[in-house]
LOMARSE-141604 format. One record per residue (C-alpha): residue in three letters; y, x, z. Coordinates in steps of 0.1 Angstrom, whole numbers, padded with zeros to 4 digits, always signed. Example, Ala and Ser with C-alpha at 12.3 -4.5 7.8 and 13.67 -1.06 7.14 Angstrom:
2
Ala-0045+0123+0078 Ser-0011+0137+0071 
***
This chain:
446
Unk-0027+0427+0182 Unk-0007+0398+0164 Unk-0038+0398+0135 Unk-0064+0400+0161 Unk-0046+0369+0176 Unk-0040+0355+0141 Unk-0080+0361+0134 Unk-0090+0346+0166 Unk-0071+0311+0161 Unk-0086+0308+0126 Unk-0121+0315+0137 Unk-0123+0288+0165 Unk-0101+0263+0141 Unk-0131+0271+0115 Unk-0160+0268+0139 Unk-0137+0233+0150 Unk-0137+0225+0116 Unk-0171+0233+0109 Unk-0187+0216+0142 Unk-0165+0179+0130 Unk-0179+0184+0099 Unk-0216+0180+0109 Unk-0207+0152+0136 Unk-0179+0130+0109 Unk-0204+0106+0105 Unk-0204+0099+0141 Unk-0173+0099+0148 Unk-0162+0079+0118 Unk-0180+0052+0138 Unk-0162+0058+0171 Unk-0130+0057+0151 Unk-0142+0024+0136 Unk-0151+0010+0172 Unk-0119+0018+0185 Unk-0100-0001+0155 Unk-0121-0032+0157 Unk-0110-0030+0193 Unk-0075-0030+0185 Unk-0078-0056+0158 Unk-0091-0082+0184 Unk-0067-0073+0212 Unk-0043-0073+0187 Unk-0055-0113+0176 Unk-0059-0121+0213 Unk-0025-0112+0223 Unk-0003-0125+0192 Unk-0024-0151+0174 Unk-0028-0154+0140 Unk+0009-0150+0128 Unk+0021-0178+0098 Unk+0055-0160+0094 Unk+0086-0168+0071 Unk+0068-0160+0035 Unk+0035-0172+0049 Unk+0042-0213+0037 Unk+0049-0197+0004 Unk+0008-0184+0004 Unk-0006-0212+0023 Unk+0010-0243+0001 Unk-0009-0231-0032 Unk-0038-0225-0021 Unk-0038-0260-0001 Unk-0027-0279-0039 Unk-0049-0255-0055 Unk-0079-0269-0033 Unk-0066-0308-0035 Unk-0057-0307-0073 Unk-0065-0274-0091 Unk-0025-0267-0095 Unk-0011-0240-0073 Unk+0024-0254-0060 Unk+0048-0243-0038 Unk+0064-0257-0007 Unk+0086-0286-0028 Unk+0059-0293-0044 Unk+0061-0278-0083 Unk+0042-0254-0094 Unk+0042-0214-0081 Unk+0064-0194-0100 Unk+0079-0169-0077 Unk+0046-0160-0065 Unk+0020-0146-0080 Unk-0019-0166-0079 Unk-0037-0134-0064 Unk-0037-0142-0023 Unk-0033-0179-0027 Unk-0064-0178-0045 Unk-0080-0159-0017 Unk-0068-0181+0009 Unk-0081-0211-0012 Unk-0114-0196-0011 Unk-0118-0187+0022 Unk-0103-0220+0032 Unk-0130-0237+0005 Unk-0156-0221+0027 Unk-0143-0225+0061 Unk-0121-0260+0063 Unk-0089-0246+0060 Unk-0091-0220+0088 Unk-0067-0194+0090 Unk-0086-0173+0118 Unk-0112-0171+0094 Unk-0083-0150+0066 Unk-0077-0131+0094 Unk-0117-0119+0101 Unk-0114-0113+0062 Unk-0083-0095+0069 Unk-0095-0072+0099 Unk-0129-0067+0080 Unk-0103-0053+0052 Unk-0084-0034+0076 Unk-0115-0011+0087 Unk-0127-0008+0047 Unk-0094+0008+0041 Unk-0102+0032+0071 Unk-0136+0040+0060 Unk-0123+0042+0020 Unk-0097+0069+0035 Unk-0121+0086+0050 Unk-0151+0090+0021 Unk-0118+0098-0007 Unk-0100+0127+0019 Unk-0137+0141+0028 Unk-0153+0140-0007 Unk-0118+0155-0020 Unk-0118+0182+0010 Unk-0142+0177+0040 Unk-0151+0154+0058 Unk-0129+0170+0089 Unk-0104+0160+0070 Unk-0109+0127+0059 Unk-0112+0117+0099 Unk-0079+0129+0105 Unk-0072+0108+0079 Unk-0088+0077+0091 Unk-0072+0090+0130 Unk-0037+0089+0113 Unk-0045+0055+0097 Unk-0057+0035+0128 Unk-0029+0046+0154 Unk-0003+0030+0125 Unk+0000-0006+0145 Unk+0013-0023+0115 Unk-0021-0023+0103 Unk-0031-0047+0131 Unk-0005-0072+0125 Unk-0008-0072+0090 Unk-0040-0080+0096 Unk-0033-0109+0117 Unk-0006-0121+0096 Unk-0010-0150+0065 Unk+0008-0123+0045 Unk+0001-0100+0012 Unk+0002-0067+0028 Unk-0035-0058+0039 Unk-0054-0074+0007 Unk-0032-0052-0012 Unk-0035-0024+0010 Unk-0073-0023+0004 Unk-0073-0029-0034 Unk-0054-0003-0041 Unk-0080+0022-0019 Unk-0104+0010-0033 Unk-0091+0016-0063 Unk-0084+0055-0056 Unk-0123+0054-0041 Unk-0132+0046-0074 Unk-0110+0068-0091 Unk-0126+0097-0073 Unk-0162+0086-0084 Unk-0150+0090-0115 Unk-0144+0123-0109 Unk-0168+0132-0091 Unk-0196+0113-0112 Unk-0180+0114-0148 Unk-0191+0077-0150 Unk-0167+0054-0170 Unk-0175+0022-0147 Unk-0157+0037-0117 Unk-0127+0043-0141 Unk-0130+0010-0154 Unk-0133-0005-0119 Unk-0103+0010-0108 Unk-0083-0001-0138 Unk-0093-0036-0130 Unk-0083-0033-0095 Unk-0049-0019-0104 Unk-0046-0052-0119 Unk-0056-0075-0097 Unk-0034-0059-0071 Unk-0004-0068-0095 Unk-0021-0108-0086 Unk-0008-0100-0050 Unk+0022-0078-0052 Unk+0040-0077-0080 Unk+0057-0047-0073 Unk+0024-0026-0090 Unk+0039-0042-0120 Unk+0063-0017-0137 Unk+0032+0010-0125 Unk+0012-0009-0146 Unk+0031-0003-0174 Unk+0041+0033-0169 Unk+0002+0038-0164 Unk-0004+0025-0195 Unk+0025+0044-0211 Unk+0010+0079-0199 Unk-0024+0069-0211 Unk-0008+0062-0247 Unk+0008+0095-0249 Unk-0023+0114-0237 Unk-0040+0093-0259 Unk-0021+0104-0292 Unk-0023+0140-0283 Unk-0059+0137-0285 Unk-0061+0147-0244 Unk-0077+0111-0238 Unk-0101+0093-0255 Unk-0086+0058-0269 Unk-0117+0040-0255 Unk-0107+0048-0220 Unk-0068+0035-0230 Unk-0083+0006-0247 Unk-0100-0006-0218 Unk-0069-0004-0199 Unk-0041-0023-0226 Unk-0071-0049-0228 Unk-0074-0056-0184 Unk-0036-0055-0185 Unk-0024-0075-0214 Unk-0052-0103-0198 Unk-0039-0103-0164 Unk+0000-0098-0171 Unk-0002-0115-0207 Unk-0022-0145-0194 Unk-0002-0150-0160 Unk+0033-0149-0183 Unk+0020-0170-0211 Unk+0013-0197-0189 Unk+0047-0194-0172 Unk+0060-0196-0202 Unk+0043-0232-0212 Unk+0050-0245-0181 Unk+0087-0231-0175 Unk+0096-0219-0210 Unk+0106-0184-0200 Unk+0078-0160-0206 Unk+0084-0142-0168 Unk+0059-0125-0146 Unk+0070-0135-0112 Unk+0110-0143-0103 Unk+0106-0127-0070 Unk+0132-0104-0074 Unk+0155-0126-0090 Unk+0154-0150-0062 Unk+0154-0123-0032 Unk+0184-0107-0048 Unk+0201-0144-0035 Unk+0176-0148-0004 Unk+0177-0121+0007 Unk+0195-0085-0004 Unk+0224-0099-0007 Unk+0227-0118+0026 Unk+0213-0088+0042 Unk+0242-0065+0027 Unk+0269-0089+0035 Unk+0260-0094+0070 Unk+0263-0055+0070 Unk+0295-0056+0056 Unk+0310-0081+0077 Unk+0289-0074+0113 Unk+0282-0109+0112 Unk+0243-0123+0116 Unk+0217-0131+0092 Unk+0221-0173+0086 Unk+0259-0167+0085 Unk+0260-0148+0057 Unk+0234-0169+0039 Unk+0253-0195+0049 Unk+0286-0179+0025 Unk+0262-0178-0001 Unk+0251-0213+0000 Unk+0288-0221-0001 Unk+0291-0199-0034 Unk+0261-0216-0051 Unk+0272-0250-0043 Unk+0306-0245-0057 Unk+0297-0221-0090 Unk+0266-0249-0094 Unk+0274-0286-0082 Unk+0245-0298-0101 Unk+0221-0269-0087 Unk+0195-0292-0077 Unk+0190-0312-0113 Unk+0188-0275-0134 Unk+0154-0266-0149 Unk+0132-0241-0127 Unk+0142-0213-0146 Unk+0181-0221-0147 Unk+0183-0219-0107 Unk+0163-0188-0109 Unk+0194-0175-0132 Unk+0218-0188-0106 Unk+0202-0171-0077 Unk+0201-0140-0100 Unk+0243-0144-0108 Unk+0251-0147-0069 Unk+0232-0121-0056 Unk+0232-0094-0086 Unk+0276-0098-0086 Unk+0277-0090-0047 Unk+0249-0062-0047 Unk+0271-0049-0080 Unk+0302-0050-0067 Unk+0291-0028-0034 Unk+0267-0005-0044 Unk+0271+0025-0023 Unk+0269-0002+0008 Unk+0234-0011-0013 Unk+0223+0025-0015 Unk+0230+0028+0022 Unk+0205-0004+0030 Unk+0178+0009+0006 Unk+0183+0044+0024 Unk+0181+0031+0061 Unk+0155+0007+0046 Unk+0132+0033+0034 Unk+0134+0054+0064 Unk+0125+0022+0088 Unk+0095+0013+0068 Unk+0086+0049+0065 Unk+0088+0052+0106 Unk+0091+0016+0121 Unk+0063+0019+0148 Unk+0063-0022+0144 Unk+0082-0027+0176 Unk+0071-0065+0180 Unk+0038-0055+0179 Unk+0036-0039+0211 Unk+0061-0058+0233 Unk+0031-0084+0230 Unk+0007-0060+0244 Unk+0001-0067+0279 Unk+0017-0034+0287 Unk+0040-0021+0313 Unk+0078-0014+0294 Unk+0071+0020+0298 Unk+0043+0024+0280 Unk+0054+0003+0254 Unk+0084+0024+0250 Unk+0056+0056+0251 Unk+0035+0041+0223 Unk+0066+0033+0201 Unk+0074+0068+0203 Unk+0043+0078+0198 Unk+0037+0060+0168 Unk+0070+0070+0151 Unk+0065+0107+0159 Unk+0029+0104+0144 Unk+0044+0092+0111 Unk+0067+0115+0109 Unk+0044+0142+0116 Unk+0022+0126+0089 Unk+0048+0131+0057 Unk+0063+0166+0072 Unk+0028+0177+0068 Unk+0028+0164+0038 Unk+0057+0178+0026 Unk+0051+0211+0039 Unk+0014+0214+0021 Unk+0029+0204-0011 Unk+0057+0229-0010 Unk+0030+0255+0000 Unk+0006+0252-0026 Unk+0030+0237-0054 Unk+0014+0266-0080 Unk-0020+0252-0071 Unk-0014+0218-0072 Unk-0036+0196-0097 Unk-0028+0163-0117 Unk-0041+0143-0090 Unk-0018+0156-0067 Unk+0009+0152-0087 Unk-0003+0112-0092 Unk-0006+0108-0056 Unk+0028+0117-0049 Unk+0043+0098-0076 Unk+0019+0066-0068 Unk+0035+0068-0032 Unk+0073+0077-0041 Unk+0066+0045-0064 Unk+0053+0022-0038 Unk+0076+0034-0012 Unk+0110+0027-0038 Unk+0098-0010-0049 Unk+0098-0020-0015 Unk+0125-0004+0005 Unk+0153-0028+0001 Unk+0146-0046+0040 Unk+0130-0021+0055 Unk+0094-0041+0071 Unk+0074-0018+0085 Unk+0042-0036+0074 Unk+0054-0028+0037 Unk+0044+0007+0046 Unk+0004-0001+0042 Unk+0007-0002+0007 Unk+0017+0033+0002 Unk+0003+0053+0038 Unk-0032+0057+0025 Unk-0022+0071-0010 Unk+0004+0093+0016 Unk-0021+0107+0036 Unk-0046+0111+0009 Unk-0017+0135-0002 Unk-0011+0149+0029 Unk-0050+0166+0032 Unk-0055+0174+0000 Unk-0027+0200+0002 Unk-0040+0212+0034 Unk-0062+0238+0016 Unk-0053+0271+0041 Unk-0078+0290+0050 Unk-0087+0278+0084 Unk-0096+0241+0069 Unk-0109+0257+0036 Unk-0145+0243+0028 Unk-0169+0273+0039 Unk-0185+0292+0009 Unk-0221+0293+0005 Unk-0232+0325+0016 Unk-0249+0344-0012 Unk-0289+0337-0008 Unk-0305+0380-0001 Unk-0322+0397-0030 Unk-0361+0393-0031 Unk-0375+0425-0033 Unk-0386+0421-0070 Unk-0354+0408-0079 Unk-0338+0440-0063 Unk-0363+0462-0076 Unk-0356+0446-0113 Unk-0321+0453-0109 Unk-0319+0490-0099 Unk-0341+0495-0133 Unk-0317+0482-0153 
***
């Protein structure tokens, strides 16, 4: 009785399978409707957001635009950022007059590209049934819609790093070297917007090396790669180091170590807010550095980097603890401020914050649970899926921002449904074509 049940559950979950796969297409556009929906609602009810790190974006693309020289809020040119969005921005703002709703039409365009890039990598790896729940997990995650409405990093770099993994599946789908060569190119352009991609970068190119020398790699293929990266991450740091005299990347992390982790840890600590803590850390760097404001760029850099490093040093199981809580809220935070602005009753709101928290966390226990499941079947991509995601989700943990979270949830649930290979979602088998009679007559004379 249990099997018949069993059997019976798996043949209408098949014939549901199989009827979603004829109709994805469709659907994939309903899906799409219903997120361009969102995104508009989304812009109607919030406005385009310039946040706290938005100035940051906004001022070098302005300069870059007046005088050719990206500089940042005081005036001297970027060096904790990195040119990638500010030269978007100054191209769309080239085009346009300076208009921000017009970043943010770029942004929602982006936005649904990432949900139809989701879709065509989960259904070419699986079926397409698959890549729509893919795409459905992707639009009810409402930090996509304020990233998209926000001056901020998050949804360009969400969408070049899909688009790279579209192109790495062409690759392997097509065995033509311009979709891998595509894809390394995006990998570094992305490192343009976020730096975080950056020590990926270079265990990428690592792992290609070592396939490379045992022959499991051709060097072409790893040649191509040193060559994109040593342009992008050579030619950014040489020309900090003219300008500066430091060969650096970015000091971002230097400087948020003092901006922000610290602070952030102390106010912890001490249950006190946000500005008084930084406030005990302005105190420290005007006393250990009078002069603070006369150093070279690079000196205050190695202040902030003193201040902040010592306190997150000399408490690191209370820093542990903030990259532990910080992790889980960007893995779950259903983006809260979101939808209080939706003109919804409390309830509801409370409802869809719920909803959205229980979806995400239904989204990695699946994922988790169809890894451990097929872990003898797993393949390399897989394996580089997971370890692109555990990657993305580290870097950026420290705070916790649920809009961090769009760099890694399409690589996550790209995971997630290519270890749902059970049976009941199993692509059907082609049914063996019946022997003409010759052919059957041939066979039984053999």
């Amino acid at each position: 009785m249990k099997e018949k049940t069993e059997n019976r559950i798996r043949t209408r979950l098949s014939r549901a399978a199989g009827w979603l796969d004829i109709h994805a297409d469709r659907l994939l556009l309903v899906l799409l409707a219903l997120q361009a929906i969102g995104l508009v609602v989304t812009l109607l009810c919030v406005g385009v957001l310039t946040v706290g790190d938005s100035p940051s974006y906004i001022a070098p693309a302005e300069s870059f635009l007046q005088s050719g020289v990206m500089r940042d809020t005081h005036g001297a040119p970027i060096l904790q950022r990195t040119p990638g969005y500010p030269f978007l921005l100054a191209m769309i703002y080239a085009v346009t007059g300076g208009s921000n709703l017009a970043v943010v039409f770029v942004q929602m365009g982006m936005a649904l590209a990432v949900t139809f890039l989701l879709f065509r990598v989960v259904g070419s790896l699986t079926r397409p049934c698959l890549g729509l729940a893919a795409a459905l997990f992707y639009i009810a995650d409402f930090a996509v819609y304020s990233a998209a409405v926000s001056i901020l990093t998050d949804l360009p770099f969400a969408f070049l790093l899909t688009l790279a993994l579209f192109l790495l599946t062409k690759r392997l789908q097509t065995g033509e070297s311009r979709y891998l060569v595509g894809c390394f190119a995006l990998l570094q352009v992305a490192m343009l917007f976020r730096p975080t991609i950056l020590y990926f970068n270079l265990l990428l190119a690592a792992v290609l090396l070592v396939f490379s020398l045992l022959r499991r790699l051709s060097w072409k293929t790893t040649g191509v790669y040193l060559l994109l990266l040593l342009v992008v991450l050579g030619g950014w740091t040489a020309r900090n180091a003219v300008r500066f005299g430091r060969p650096v990347f970015t000091t971002i992390r230097e400087e948020s170590t003092y901006l922000y982790y610290a602070p952030e840890l102390y106010a912890q600590e001490n249950d006190i807010s946000f500005d008084e803590a930084m406030a005990h850390f302005e105190a420290q760097l005007e006393e250990q550095y009078p002069d603070f404001d006369r150093l070279p760029r690079m000196e205050q850099v190695d202040a902030y980097r003193q201040i902040g490093s010592t306190y997150l040093r000399a408490h690191p199981l209370g820093y542990l603890r903030m990259n532990v809580l910080g992790l889980f809220k960007e893995m779950v935070g259903p983006d809260s401020d979101t939808i209080d602005a939706l003109p919804l009753p409390a309830a509801l709101r409370t409802l869809c914050k719920l909803g959205v928290a229980g979806m995400l966390l239904l989204s990695y226990l699946l994922y988790a649970v169809g890894f451990f499941a097929n872990l003898r079947r797993l393949r390399w991509l897989d394996w580089l899926l997971l370890l692109t995601t555990m990657y993305l989700m580290a870097s950026t943990a420290v705070l916790g921002y649920s809009r961090f979270r769009l760099a890694f949830y399409p690589t996550s649930l790209t995971g997630t449904f290519l270890c749902l290979r059970t049976r009941a979602f199993a692509a059907p088998k082609p049914k063996p074509e019946p022997a003409q009679p010759n052919e059957a007559a041939g066979e039984a004379s053999r």
